[in-house]
N, C-alpha and C positions, 0 to 999 in steps of 0.2 A: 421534221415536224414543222408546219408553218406558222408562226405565233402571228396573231395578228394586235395590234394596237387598238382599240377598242374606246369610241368617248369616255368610257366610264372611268377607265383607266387614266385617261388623259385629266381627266377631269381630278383624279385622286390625287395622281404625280400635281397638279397644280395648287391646289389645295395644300399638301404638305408641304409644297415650299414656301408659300406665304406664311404658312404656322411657323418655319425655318426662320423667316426673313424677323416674323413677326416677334416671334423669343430671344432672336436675337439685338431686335432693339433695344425689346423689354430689358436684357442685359445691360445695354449699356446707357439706357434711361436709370436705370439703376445706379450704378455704378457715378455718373452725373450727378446724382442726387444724394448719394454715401459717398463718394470722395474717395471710394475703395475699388481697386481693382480682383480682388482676391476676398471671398466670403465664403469659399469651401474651396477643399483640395481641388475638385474638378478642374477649378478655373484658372489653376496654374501650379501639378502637383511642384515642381521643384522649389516653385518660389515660396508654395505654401510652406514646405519644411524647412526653409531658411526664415521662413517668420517664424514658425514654430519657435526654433532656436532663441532666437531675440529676444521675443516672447516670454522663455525661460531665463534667460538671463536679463531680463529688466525684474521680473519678480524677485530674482534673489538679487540682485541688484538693492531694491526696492526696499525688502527687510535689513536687508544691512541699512540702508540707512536708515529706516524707524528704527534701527538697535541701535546706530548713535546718537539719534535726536533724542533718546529716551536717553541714553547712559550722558549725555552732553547735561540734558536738565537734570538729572540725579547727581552730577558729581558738582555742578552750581549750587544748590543745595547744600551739599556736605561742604564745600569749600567756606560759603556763606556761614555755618553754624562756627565749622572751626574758627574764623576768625572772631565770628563770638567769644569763644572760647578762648582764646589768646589773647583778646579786650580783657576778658575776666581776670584771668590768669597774671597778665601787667596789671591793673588795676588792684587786686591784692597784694603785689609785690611794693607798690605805692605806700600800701597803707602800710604794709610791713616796718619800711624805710620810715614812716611818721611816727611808729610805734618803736622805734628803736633809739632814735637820733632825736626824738622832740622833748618837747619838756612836758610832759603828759602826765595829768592829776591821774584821778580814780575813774572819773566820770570822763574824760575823754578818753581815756584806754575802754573803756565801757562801750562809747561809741565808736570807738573803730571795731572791738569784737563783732558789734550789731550790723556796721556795715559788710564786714567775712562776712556775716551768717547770709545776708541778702546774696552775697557773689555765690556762695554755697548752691541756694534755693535756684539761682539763674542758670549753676551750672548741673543739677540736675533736671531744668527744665532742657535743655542745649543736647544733655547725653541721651536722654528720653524722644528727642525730635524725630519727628515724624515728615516725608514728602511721599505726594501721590500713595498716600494710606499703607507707607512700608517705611519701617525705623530706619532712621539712618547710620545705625551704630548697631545695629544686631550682627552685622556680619552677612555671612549665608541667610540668616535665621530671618528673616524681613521683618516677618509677621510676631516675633517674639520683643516683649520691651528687653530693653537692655541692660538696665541695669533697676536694679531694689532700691533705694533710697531707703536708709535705716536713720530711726530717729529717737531721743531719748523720751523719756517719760515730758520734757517739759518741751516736746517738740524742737528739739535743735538738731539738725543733721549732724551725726557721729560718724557715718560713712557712706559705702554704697556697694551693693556686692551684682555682680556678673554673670548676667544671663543668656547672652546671646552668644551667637557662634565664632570660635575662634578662627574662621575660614574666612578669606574675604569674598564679596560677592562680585563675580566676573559678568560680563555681558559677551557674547560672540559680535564681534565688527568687522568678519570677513569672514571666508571659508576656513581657515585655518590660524584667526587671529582673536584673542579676546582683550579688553580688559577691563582693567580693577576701579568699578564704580566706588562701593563702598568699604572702607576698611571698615576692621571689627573693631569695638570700643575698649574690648584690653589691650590691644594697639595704639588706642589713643587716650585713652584715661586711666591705663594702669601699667605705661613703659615704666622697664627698671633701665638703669644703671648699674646695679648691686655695687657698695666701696666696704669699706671697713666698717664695723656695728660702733658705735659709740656707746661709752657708758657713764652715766652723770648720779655718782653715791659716794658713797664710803665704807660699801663693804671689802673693796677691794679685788672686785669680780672686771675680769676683761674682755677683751675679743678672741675666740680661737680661733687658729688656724683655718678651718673648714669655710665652707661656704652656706651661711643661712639663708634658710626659706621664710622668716620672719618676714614685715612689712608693715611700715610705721613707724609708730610706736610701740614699747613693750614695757613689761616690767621683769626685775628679777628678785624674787624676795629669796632670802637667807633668812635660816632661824637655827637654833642653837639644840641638842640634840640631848647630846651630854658631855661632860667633864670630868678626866682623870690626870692623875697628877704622878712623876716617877717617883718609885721608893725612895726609903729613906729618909724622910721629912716626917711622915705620919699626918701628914694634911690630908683630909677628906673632904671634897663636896659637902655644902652646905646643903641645906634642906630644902633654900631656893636655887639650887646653882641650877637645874636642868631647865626649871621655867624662865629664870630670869638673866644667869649671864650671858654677856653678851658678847665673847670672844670666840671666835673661831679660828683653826688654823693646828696643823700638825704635831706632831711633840718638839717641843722646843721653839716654837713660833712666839708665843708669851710662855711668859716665865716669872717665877712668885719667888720671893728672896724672902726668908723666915732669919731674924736673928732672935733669939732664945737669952734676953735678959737675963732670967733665974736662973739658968741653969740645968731647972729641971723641968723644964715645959711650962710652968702655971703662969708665963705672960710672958712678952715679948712685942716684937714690933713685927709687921709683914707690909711687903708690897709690890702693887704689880707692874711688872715693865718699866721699873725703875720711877714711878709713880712717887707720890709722898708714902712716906709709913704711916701706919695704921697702929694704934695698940692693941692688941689681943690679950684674953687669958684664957686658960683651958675650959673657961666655962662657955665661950664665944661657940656654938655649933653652927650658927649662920649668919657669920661675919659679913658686910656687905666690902668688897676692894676695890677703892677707884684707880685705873691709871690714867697715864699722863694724856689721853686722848680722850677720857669720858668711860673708857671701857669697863666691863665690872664684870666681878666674879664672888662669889658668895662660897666661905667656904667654913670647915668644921673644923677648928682648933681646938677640940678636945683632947687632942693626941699626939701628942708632937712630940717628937724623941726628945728626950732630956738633951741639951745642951748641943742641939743641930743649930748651926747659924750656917746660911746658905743658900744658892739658888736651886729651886726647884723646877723643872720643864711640865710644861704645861700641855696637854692634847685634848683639845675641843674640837668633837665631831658637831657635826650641821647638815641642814638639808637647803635644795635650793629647789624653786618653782618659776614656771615661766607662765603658767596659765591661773595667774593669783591666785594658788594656794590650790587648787583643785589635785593636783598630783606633786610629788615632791619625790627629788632624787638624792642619794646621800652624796656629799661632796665631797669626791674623790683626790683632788687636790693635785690635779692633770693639766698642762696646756692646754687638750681639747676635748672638754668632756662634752656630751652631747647631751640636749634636752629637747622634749618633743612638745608641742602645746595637744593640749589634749582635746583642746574644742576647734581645732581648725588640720594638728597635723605639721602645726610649721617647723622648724629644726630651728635649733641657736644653738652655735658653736662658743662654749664660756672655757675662758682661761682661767681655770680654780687654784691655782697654786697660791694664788697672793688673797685671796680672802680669809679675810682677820677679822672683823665682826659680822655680828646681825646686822640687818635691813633691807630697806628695799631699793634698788640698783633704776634709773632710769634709762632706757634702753633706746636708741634710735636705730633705726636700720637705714643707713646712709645711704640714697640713691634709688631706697625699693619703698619708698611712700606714694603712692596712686596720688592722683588729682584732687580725689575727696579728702582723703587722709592727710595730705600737707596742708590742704586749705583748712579743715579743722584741727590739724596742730596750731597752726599759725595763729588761728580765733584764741586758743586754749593758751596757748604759753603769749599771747597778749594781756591776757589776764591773770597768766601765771598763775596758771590751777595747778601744778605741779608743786607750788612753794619753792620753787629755784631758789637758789642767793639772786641778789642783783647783776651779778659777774655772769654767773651759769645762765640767768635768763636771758640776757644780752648775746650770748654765746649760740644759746638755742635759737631764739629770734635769725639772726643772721644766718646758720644752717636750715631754716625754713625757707628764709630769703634765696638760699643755694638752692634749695630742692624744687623751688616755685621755679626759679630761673631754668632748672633743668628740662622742668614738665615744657615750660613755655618753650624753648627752644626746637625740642622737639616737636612740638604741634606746628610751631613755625615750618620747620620742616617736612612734616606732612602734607601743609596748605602747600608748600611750595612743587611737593610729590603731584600732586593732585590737580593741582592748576598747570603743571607739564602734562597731565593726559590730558587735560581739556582742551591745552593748544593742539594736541596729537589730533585729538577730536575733530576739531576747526579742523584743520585740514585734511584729514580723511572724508567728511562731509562735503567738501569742497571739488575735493577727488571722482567720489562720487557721481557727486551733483551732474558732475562734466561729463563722466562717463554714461551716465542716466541721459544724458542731451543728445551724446553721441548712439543712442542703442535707439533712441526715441526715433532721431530723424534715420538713422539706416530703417527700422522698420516703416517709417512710413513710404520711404521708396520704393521699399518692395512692394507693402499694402497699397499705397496710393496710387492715383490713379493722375497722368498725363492729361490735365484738364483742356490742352491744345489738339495735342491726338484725339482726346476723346471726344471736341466738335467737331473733328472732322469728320471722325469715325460715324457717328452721328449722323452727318448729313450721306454720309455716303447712304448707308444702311438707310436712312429715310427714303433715298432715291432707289435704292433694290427692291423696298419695298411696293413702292408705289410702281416701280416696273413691274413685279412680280401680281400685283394687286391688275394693274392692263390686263397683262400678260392671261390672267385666270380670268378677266370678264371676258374677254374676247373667249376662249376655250369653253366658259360657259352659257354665250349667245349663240344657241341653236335651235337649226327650223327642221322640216319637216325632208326640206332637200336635202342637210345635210345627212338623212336619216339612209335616203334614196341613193347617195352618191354610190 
């Protein structure tokens, strides 16, 4: 079949190649003016997909480091507050030291409690602290305050109870790495120690064995239940003995010594625990007995065997309370009896064998006083609202000064926890930063575009074109001969 070549044809083929010549300037007129060699797959599939890659890895690149610029300024923040806190925390230990060792009327112990109460007010503004509208002591919990601030009827801070989450709050800083922006604030304003419970009375009440869940301060009141006495004497409780005496303690713990002057019961002398003697006579039903320690017993000497001279054993049941007086336990008279508080749940382990009177027991729990709770011990037995001796207050004072120091030193070491991730920080951001430089300039080698090649390229393709541009007028100047040829 003979195909023949046809102007029209001629003229088509010519035509399309200037459109060829002419798109493809347009490319690299482009490309000149973007600084980009690659703007869709077309234009270089393999290279396209190794920018792709880049690409993807500068993004997560990218978030990693806004995850550490954010957790960098969040942990500056919290390290900033703690040392708040540890000013505070020294700063009461100060006044502690002036309040123990100075020569302090009424009114300057007055104004040291006044300045506690301000260190109080500051360190629940410090726990409450807020960065970039998320608490910095909630834990997990960002959006929750932290802690309650409780205060008396005359406005003085008496505590602060715990709201937020006991998790701390991590941030991701790699593909498989996180850390610990913020601790929680029963990490930092309610670490224990737990030591041994101290007890500051005289009823005779100790530490047991066990381990309590108390915190603070406590109280332990003893009260008196009733009183029996062994045969043989004919001595009976008095008509106040169950209200009013004030001995506690087993059979044979105190002991009543009757000598029977008459004879035959109708007077004689009694007394307790080896006490002064008392006179009696059969007509005495509610004898008041002091002994030699204050202790008293009231008792009915109406009946006394003729002619008993001798010691009598004595058994005083009692009950004891740890949640002033709301529930009361009978006292078993055990190394480790247990008592439960009934408004919070807490445990005290009491060594009851050695308690011999009524009263009420001051209770410390050594080592497990929160941040709030030592700081308002400190204010309260500065002013000895407890009525301590001068001995026991001095005593308490200085274990406040322990328990501050403990609080402090651990915060100290927190700060110190905390300000080691921040350096970790620094230089994972630094890590980063290098590696972001390095993904930056490979992807622009790929993207980018050979601005020397690409004048060349340029001119050439200028000159194809303008060949090509000849090339199609010539093809397009025709006459009537050439029709004829």
């Amino acid at each position: 079949m003979d195909l023949r070549v046809t102007l029209q044809t001629m003229i088509q083929r010519a035509l399309a190649n200037t459109r060829r010549q002419t798109d493809r300037l347009g490319v690299l007129q482009e490309q000149a003016v973007t600084g980009k060699k690659i703007e869709a797959p077309s234009d270089d599939p393999p290279a396209y997909v190794q920018l792709l890659g880049l690409r993807t890895s500068l993004g997560q690149l990218s978030g990693h480091l806004g995850n550490v610029q954010v957790a960098e300024q969040t942990l500056e923040a919290q390290v900033a507050s703690l040392r708040q806190v540890s000013d505070i925390l020294s700063k009461a230990r100060q006044l502690g030291q002036e309040a123990l060792h100075g020569s302090n009327d009424k009114a300057s112990l007055q104004a040291i409690a006044m300045e506690i109460e301000t260190l109080l007010e500051r360190m629940a503004d410090q726990a409450n602290q807020k960065h970039l509208d998320r608490f910095l002591f909630s834990g997990a919990s960002v959006q929750t305050m932290p802690f309650e601030v409780i205060k008396d009827d005359h406005g003085r801070i008496i505590g602060a109870k715990y709201h937020g989450s006991t998790q701390e709050a991590d941030v991701p800083v790699g593909l498989l790495s996180n850390i610990t922006t913020l601790i929680s604030g029963d990490e930092i304003f309610e670490s224990k120690e737990r030591q041994k419970t101290f007890y500051t009375g005289r009823t005779g009440a100790k530490a047991g064995t066990g381990t309590d869940s108390g915190t603070g301060l406590g109280r332990l009141s003893v009260r008196h239940v009733a009183t029996t006495y062994a045969l043989g004497s004919g001595v009976q409780p008095g008509a106040s003995s169950a209200a009013k005496d004030s001995i506690i303690g087993p059979l044979g713990a105190h002991n009543l010594r009757i000598i029977d002057d008459s004879g035959t019961g109708a007077f004689g002398r009694v007394s307790l625990n080896g006490g002064g003697e008392i006179a009696f006579t059969n007509a005495d039903v509610n004898l008041k007995v002091v002994g030699p320690n204050g202790e008293v017993v009231y008792v009915d000497m109406s009946a006394i065997v003729p002619g008993f001279n001798g010691t009598v054993a004595i058994q005083s049941d009692g009950e004891m309370s740890i949640d002033d007086g709301a529930t009361w336990s009978p006292i078993a008279f055990v190394q480790d009896q247990i008592l439960a508080d009934s408004r919070n749940g807490a445990v005290t382990h009491v060594d009851s064998r050695e308690i011999r009177r009524v009263g009420v027991d001051e209770i410390e729990y050594i080592g497990a006083f929160d941040a709030f709770e030592a700081l308002v011990a400190l204010r309260d037995d500065v002013l000895n609202k407890r009525e301590l001796s001068a001995g026991e207050n001095a005593q308490a004072l200085s274990r406040r000064m322990a328990e501050l120091e403990r609080i402090h030193n651990h915060v100290l070491q927190l700060v110190g926890e905390q300000s080691a991730r921040l350096a970790t920080l620094d230089g994972l951001k630094k890590q980063y930063e290098d590696k972001k430089l390095l993904l930056e300039k490979a992807a622009a080698e790929v993207e980018g575009a050979d601005l020397v090649e690409l004048a060349i390229k340029l001119q050439e393709q200028q000159t194809l074109l303008a060949s090509a541009l000849a090339a199609t007028a010539r093809v397009l100047q025709v006459s009537l001969l050439d029709f004829l040829r």
